[in-house]
TORVO-687218 format. One record per residue (C-alpha): residue number from 1; x, y, z. Coordinates in pm, whole numbers, plus 50000, padded with zeros to 5 digits. Layout:
<sites>
SITE  seq     xx     yy     zz
SITE  NUM      X      Y      Z
...
</sites>
This chain:
<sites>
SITE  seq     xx     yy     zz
SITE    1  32438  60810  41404
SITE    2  32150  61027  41524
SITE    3  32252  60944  41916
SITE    4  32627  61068  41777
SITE    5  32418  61431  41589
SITE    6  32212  61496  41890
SITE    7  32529  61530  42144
SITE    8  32682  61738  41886
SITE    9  32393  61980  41874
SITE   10  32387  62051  42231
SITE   11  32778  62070  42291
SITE   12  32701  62342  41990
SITE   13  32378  62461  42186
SITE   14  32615  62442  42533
SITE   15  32914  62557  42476
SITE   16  32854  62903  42391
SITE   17  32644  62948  42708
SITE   18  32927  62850  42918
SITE   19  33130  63063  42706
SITE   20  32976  63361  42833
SITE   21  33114  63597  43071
SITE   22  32954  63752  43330
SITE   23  32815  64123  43280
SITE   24  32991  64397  43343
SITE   25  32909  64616  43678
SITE   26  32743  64936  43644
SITE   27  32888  65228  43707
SITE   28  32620  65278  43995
SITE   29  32738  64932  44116
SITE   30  33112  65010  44100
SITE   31  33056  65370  44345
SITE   32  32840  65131  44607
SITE   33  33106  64857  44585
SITE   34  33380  65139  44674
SITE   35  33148  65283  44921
SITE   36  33124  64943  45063
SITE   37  33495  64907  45045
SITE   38  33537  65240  45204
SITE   39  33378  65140  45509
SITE   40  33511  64821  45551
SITE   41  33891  65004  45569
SITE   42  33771  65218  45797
SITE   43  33628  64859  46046
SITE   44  33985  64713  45923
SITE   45  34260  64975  45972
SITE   46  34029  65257  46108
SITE   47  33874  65569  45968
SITE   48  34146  65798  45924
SITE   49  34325  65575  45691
SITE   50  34008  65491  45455
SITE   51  33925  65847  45442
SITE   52  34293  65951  45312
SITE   53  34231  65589  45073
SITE   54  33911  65724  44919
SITE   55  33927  66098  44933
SITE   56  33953  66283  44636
SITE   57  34308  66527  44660
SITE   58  34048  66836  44594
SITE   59  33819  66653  44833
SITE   60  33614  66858  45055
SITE   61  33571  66783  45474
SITE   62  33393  67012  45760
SITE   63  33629  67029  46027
SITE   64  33401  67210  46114
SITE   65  33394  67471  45824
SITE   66  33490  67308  45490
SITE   67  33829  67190  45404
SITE   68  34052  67040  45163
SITE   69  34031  66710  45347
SITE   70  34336  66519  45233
SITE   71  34575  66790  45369
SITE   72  34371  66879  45667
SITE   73  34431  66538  45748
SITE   74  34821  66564  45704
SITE   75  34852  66807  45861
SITE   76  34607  66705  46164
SITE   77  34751  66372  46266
SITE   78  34597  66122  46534
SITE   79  34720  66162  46845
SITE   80  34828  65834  47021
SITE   81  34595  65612  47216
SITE   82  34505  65309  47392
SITE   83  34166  65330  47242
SITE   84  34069  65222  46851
SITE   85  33732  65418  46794
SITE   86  33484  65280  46472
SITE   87  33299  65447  46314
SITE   88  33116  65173  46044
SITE   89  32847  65261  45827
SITE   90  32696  65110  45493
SITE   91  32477  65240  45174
SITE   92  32140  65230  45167
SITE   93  32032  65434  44892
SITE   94  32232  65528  44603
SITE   95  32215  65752  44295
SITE   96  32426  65859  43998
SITE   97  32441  66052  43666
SITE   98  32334  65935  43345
SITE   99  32673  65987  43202
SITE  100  32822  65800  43492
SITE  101  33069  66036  43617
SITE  102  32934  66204  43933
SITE  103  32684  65986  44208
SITE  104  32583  65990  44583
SITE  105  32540  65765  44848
SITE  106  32349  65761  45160
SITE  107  32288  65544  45467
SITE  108  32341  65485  45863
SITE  109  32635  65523  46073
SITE  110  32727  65406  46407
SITE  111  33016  65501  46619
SITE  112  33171  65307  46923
SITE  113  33427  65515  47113
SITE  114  33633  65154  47129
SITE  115  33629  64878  46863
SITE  116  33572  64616  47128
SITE  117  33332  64753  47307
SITE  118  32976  64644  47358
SITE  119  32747  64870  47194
SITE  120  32780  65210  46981
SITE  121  32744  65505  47163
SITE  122  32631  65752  46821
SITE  123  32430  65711  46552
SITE  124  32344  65927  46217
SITE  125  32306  65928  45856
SITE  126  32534  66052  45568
SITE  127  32549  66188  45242
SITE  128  32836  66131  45034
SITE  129  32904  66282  44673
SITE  130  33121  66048  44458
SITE  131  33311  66129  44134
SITE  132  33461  65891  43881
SITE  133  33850  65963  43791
SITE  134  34056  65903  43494
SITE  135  34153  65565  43562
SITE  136  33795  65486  43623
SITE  137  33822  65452  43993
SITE  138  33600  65612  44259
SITE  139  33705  65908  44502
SITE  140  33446  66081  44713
SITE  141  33475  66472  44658
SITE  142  33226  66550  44976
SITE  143  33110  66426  45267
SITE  144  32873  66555  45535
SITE  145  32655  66394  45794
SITE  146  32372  66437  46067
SITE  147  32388  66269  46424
SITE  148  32048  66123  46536
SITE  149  31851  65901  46773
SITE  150  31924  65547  46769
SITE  151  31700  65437  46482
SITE  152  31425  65185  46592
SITE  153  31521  64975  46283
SITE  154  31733  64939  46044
SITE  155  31738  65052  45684
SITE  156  31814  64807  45438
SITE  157  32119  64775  45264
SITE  158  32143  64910  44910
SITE  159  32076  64638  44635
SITE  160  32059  64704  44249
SITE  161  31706  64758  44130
SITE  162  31588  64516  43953
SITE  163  31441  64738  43648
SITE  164  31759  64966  43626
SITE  165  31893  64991  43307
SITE  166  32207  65292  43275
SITE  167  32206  65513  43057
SITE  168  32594  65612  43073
SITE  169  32627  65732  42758
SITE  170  32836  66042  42814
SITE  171  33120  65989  43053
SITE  172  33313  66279  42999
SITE  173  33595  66375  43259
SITE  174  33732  66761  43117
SITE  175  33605  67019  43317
SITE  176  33243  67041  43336
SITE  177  33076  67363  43136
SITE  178  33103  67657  43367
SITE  179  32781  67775  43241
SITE  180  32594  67490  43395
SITE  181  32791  67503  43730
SITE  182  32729  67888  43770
SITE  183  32350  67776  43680
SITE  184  32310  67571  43904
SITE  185  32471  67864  44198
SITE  186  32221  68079  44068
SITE  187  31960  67835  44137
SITE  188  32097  67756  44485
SITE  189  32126  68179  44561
SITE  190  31762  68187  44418
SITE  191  31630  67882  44675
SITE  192  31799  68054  44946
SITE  193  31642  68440  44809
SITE  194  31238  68245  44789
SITE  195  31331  68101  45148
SITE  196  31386  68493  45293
SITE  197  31099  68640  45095
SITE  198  30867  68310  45125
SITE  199  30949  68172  45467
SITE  200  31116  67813  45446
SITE  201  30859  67567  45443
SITE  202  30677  67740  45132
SITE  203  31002  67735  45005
SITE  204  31112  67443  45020
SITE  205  30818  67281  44854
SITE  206  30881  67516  44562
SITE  207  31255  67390  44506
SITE  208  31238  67038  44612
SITE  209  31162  66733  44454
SITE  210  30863  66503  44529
SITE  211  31095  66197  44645
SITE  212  31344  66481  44860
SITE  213  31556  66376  45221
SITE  214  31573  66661  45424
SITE  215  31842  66558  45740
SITE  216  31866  66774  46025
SITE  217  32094  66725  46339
SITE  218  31953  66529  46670
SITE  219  31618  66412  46406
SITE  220  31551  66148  46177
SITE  221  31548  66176  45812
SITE  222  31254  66335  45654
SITE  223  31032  66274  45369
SITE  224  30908  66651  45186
SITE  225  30551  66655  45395
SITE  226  30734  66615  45724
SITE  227  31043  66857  45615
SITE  228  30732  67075  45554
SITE  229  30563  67064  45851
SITE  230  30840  67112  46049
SITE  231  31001  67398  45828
SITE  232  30661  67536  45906
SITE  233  30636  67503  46289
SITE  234  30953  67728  46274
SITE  235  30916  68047  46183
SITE  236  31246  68143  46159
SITE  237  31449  68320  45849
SITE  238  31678  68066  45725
SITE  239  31931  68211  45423
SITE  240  32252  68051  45308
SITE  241  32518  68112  45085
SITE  242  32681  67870  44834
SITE  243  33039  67856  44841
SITE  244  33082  67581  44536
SITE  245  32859  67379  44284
SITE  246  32968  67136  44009
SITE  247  32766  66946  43763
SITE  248  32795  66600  43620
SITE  249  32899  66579  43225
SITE  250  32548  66492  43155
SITE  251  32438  66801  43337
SITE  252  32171  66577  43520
SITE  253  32322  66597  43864
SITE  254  32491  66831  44096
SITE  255  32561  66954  44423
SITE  256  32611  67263  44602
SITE  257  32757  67348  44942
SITE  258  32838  67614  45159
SITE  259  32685  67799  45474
SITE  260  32392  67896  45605
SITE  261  32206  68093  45889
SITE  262  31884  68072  46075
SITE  263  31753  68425  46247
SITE  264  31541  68513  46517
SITE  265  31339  68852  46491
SITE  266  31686  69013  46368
SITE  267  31903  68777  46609
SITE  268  32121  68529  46437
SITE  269  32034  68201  46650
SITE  270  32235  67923  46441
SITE  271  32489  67877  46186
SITE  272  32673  67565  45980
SITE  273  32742  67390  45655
SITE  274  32516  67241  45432
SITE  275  32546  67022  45153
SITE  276  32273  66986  44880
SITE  277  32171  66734  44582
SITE  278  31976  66856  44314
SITE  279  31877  66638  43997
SITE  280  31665  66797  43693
SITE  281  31745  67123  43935
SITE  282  31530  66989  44217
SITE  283  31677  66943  44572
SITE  284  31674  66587  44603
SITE  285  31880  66614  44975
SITE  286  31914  66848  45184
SITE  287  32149  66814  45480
SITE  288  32245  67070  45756
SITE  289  32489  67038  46028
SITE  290  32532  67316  46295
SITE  291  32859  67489  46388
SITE  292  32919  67496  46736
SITE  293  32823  67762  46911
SITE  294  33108  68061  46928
SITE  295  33228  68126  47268
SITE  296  33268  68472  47446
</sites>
C-alpha cells in the first residue's frame, strides 16, 4: 500500500514537469534568430535573394546614397556570371527596445569574390536596424557597413545574456508619435551644430554614450576613448545632416541617418552616409561610410 502511494506521488510530482513547455523566445532572440537566418540565405541562395527575403518594402540601402532597397533591387538586377560571390556574416552584439518593436544588430562580415574559393578577400563590420511587423515577423529597415583590416580574431557570436530579463511591455505597431521622431532630428541637427562650434572629438564625448561603437572605413571598431583620440588627432570640421529618424513605441530607441561632410580650412575633403543609434538619446553607434570620390 505505501510502495503503491509513493509511485503515485511522484507520477503527481512528475508529470506536470514533463508537462511543461519550453519558454517562449524573446523578442531579442527572435531578431538574432532572423538575423542568423538572414545570413544563412544569403551562404544558401546568395545575397541578393536574402536581402529582397528580409528587407522591409520601405527598407532603406546606400547604393551609394540611400535608397528604397527592395525596388532598387528590382529594378537593378544581377547580371549573369560564372562566378557565385558570398558575402557571410553573423551577430555579435545585439540590442532592442523595451517595447520590443524596433532592435539592432551588429557583427563581422567576410566576402569571397567566389563561393569556392580559398579564402575571403574583404572584411568589415555592420550595423543593421530591425523592426517587428504586424504578423510578428522581422524585416530589417536599414543597413550600413564599414570595410576593415582582416581582424586578428574573431568576435564571438551573440548568445543571450544570462541576466536578461525583457521588459516588452508596450509593443505597439501604429505610427510612432511624430513628436518624439522630430525630437530625436533635433537632437541629431544639435550633435552635428556642438560638432561645428566644439570640434568633433569634444563633441562627441558630449552626445555619446559611455558603452558607444564608433566604425569608420579601412579601421577597426572603436570604443569612446579611442573614437576620441582619434576625432581629436583630426582637426577637421565634420557636420551632417539627417535625412530621417524614427523611434521605437517605447520611445527608448532610435536611429537617424543621412549625410555628412568633413572640411578642410574651407575645402570640402570627404562626403557619405551615416547611420546612427541612440538609446536614452545617447549615440550608442556611430557608423560612417564615404562616397566615392566625384570625378571631373
Amino acid at each position: 500500500m505505501k510502495k503503491l502511494l509513493c509511485l503515485t506521488l511522484l507520477v503527481a510530482f512528475i508529470a506536470p514537469a514533463f508537462s511543461q513547455k519550453a519558454p517562449e523566445p524573446t523578442a531579442l532572440e527572435k531578431m538574432v534568430a532572423t538575423e542568423r537566418a538572414f545570413a544563412k540565405l544569403s551562404e544558401d541562395k546568395g545575397t541578393r535573394e536574402a536581402f529582397m527575403a528580409y528587407i522591409a518594402d520601405d527598407g532603406i540601402l546606400f547604393r551609394p546614397t540611400a535608397v528604397k532597397g527592395k525596388q532598387w533591387m528590382k529594378d537593378h538586377p544581377v547580371p549573369p556570371s560564372d562566378k557565385r560571390p558570398l558575402l557571410s556574416w553573423y551577430p555579435a552584439v545585439a540590442g532592442i527596445a523595451d517595447g520590443g518593436d524596433m532592435g539592432y544588430t551588429t557583427g563581422p562580415w567576410e566576402f569571397k569574390s567566389d563561393i569556392h574559393d580559398a579564402a575571403p578577400v574583404a572584411w568589415g563590420n555592420f550595423l543593421t536596424v530591425w523592426k517587428r511587423q504586424k504578423d510578428g515577423s522581422w524585416k530589417f529597415a536599414i543597413d550600413l557597413g564599414i570595410s576593415n583590416p582582416k581582424p586578428d580574431q574573431a568576435s564571438a557570436p551573440w548568445q543571450l545574456p544570462s541576466d536578461y530579463r525583457p521588459f516588452e511591455s508596450v509593443g505597439g505597431f501604429g505610427p510612432r508619435p511624430e513628436t518624439h521622431r522630430q525630437e530625436l532630428l533635433a537632437r541629431d541637427r544639435e550633435f552635428s551644430k556642438a560638432s561645428a562650434t566644439l570640434g568633433a572629438g569634444k563633441a562627441f564625448v558630449a552626445f555619446a554614450d559611455s558603452k558607444v561603437r564608433m566604425f569608420r572605413d579601412g579601421k577597426a571598431p572603436m570604443g569612446k576613448a579611442d573614437a576620441e583620440s582619434e576625432l581629436l588627432m583630426n582637426p577637421v570640421l565634420w557636420t551632417w545632416e539627417p535625412a530621417f529618424a524614427d523611434v521605437s513605441g517605447s520611445g527608448d530607441l532610435g536611429y537617424t541617418y543621412g549625410t555628412y561632410k568633413i572640411e578642410t580650412n574651407g575645402k570640402t575633403v570627404e562626403t557619405g552616409n551615416y547611420l546612427r543609434i541612440w538609446q536614452g538619446w545617447k549615440v550608442i553607434y556611430d557608423v560612417t561610410n564615404p562616397l566615392p570620390p566625384e570625378k571631373n
